[in-house]
DRENSELO-48116 format. One record per residue: residue in three letters; x, y, z of N, C-alpha, C in turn. Coordinates in steps of 0.2 Angstrom, whole numbers, plus 5000, padded with zeros to 4 digits. Atoms other than C-alpha are relative to their C-alpha. Example, Ala and Ser with C-alpha at 12.3 -4.5 7.8 and 13.67 -1.06 7.14 Angstrom:
BEGIN
ALA500449945000506249785039500450065000;SER499649944999506849955036499650055003;
END
This chain:
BEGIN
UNK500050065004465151624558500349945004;UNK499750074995465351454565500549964998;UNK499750075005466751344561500149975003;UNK500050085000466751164561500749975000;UNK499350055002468051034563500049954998;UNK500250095001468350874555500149955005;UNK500050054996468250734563500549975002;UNK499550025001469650664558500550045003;UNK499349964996470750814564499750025005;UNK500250014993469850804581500649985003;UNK499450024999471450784592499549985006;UNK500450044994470350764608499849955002;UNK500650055000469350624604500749945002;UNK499450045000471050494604500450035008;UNK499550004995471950574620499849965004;UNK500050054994471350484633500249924999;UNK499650085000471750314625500649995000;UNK499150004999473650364622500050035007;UNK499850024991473550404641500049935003;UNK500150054996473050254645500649954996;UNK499650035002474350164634500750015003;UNK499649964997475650284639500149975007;UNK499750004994475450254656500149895002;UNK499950075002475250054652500949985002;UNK499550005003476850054644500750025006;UNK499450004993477950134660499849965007;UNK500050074994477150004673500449974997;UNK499450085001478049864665500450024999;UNK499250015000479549954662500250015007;UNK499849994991479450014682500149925002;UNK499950094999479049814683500749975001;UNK499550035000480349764675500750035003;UNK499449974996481649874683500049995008;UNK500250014993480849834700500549905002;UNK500050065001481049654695500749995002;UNK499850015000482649654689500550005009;UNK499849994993483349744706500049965005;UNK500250034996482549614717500449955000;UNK499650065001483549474709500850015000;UNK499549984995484849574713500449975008;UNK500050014993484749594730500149915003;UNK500250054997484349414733500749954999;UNK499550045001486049354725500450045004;UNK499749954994486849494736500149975006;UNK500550064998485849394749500649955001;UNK499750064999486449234745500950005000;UNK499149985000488349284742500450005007;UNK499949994991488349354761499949955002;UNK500050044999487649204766500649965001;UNK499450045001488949084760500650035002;UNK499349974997490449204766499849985008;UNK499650024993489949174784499849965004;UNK500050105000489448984783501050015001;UNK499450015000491248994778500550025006;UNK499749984992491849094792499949955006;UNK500150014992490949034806500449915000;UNK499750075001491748834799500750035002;UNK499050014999493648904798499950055007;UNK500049974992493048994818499949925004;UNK500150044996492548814822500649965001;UNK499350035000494248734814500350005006;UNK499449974995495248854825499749975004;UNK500150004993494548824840500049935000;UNK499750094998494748624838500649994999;UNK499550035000496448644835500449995005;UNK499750044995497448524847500750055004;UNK499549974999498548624859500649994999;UNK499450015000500348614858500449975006;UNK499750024995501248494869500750045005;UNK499849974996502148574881500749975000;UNK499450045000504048524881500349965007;UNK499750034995504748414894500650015003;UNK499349955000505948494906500549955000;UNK499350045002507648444903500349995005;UNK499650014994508648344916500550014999;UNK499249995001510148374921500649964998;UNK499750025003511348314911500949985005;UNK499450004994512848204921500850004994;UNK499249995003514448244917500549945003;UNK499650095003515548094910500850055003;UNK499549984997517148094920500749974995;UNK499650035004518548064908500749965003;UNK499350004998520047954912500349994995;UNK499550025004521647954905500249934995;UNK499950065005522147834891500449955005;UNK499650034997523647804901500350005006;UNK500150004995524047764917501150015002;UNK499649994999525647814925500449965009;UNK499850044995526747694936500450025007;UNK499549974995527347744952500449965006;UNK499750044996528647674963499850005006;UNK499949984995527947624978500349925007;UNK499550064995529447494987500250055005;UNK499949964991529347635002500349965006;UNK500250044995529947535016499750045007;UNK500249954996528947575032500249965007;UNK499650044996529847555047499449985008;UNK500650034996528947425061500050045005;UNK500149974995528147495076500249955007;UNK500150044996528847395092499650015005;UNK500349994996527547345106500249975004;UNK499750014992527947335124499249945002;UNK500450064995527247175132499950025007;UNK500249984994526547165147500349935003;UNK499750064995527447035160499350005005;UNK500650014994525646965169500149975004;UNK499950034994526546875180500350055005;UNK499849934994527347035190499450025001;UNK500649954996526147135201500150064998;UNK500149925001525347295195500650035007;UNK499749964995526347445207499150005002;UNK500749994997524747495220499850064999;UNK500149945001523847635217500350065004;UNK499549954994524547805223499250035006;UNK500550004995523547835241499650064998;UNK500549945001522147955241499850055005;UNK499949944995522348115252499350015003;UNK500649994996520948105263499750094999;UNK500149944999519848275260499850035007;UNK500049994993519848385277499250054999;UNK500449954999518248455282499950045006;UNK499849934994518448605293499150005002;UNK500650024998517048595304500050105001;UNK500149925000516248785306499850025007;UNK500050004991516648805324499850055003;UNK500049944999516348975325499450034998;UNK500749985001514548975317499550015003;UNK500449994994513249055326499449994995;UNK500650035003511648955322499350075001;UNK500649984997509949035321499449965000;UNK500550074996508748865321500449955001;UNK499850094998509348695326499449995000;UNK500350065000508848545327499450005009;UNK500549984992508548575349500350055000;UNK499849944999508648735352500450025008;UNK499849984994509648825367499350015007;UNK500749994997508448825384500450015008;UNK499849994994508548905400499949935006;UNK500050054994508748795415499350005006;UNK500749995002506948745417499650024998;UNK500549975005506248825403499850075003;UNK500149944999505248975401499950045006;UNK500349964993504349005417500349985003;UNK499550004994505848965429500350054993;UNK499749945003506649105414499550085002;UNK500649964999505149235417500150005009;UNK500149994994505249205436500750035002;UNK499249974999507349225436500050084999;UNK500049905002507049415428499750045003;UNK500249974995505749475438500350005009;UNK499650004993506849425455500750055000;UNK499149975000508549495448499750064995;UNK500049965004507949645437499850065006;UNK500249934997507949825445499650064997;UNK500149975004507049955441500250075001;UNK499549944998507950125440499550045002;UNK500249934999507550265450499650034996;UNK500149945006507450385438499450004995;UNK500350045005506550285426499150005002;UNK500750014993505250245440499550065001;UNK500349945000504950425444499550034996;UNK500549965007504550485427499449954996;UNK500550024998503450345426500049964992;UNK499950025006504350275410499949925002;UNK500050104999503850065406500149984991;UNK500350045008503849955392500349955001;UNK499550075000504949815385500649994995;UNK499350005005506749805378500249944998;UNK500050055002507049675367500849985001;UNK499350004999508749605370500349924996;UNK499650025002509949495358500649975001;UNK499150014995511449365364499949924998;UNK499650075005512349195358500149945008;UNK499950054994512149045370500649954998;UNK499250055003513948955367499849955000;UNK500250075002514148775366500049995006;UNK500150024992514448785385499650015004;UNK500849964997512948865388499950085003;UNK500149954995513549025393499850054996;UNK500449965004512749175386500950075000;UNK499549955003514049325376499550054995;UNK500349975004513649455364499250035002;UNK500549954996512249545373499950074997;UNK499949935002511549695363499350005002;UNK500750005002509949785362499750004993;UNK500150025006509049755347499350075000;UNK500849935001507349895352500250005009;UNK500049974994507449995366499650045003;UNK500549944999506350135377500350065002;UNK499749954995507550215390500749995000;UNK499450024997509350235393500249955006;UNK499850034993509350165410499649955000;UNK500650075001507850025405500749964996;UNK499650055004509149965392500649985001;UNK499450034995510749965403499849965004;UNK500350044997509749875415499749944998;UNK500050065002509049745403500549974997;UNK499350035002511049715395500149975008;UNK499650024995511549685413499649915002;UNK500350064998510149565419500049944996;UNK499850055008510349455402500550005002;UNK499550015001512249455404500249955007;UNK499850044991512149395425499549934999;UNK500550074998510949235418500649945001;UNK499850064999511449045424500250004994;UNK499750035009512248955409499549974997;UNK500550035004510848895397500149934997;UNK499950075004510848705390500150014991;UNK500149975006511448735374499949974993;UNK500450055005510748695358500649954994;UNK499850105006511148515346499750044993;UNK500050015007511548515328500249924999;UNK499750045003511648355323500649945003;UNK499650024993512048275340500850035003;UNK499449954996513348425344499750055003;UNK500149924996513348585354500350044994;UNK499649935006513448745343499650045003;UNK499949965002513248905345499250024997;UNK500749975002511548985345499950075000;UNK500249954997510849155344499249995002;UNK500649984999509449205354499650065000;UNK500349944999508149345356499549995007;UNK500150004994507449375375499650065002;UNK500149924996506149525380500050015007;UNK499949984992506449615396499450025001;UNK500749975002504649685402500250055007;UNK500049964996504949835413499150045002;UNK500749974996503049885422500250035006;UNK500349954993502550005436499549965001;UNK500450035000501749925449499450055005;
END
């Protein structure tokens, strides 16, 4: 058998339009809750805002304010010399006794000075020069001295044989008188060469002797002997 339902107690027929109310009815409360929030946030927002207007003004203050003048250094302070109130009187009726001065009588004559000891210059008598002004010179110069040596020099024996030659250099002091001293050899070759040039040098004429300073002094010379085979 079939059963029927009233129409009336149909529940089906009505659900979908209480859906559609239903779901009406939580849009505008999400709305309104969306809403509200929004107007929230905005004075959040604006609140933020205005705190840092405010800062960034008291960051500008700072930064304009004037720096602090630096104090001026302090001089130095002069120190006050205090005198006493009172002054204290001292006795000074010291007598000071005078100084006499000795006149000079400018009619008398000075004394004359005391005489001045002549200084002695000790002449160097005994100095044996090595340059002068003219030097010592044989009598006739070189080549009448070179021709005197070769007349008066002997040549030794011995010497001869063995077939010894050269030249002895010989050293010696022409006085002021001219006459020749002090005879050495300075370089020699042979015993009997060098005995032989002291003697010949010792037996020369007197030589004209050398001027210092328009006097005779005391010269030394140096004279070679020349010993050849002929």
């Amino acid at each position: 058998m079939e059963i029927k339902k009233s129409p009336k107690a149909d529940l089906e027929k009505g659900k979908g339009l209480n859906f559609l109310l239903g779901l009406v009815v939580a849009l505008a409360i999400v709305y309104v809750a969306l809403e509200y929030r929004t107007y929230d946030k905005i004075e959040a927002y604006t609140r933020d805002k205005v705190d840092i207007a405010d800062m960034e003004e008291t960051i500008l203050l700072e930064e304009n304010e004037p720096e602090p003048e630096q104090p001026e250094p302090e001089q130095p302070q002069q120190q006050e010399v205090q005198l006493p109130e009172e002054f204290k009187v001292v006795d000074n009726t010291q007598k000071v006794e005078k100084i006499a001065l000795v006149s000079v009588d400018e009619s008398k004559p000075l004394p004359p000075p005391a005489p001045v000891a002549p200084v002695k210059v000790e002449e160097e008598e005994d100095k044996i020069h090595e340059v002068v002004e003219s030097p010592a010179e044989f009598p006739g110069g070189y080549t009448a001295l070179s021709k005197w040596l070769s007349k008066n020099l002997v040549y030794p024996e011995q010497a001869a044989e063995m077939g010894i030659q050269g030249k002895v250099i010989v050293r010696f002091v022409v006085e002021k008188d001219g006459s020749v001293t002090q005879a050495t050899v300075v370089k020699g070759i042979d015993p009997a060469l060098d005995k032989e040039a002291l003697r010949v040098i010792q037996t020369m004429p007197k030589w004209k002797p050398g001027m210092q300073q328009g006097r005779a002094v005391r010269v030394r010379c140096t004279q070679p002997v020349q010993f050849k085979l002929q």
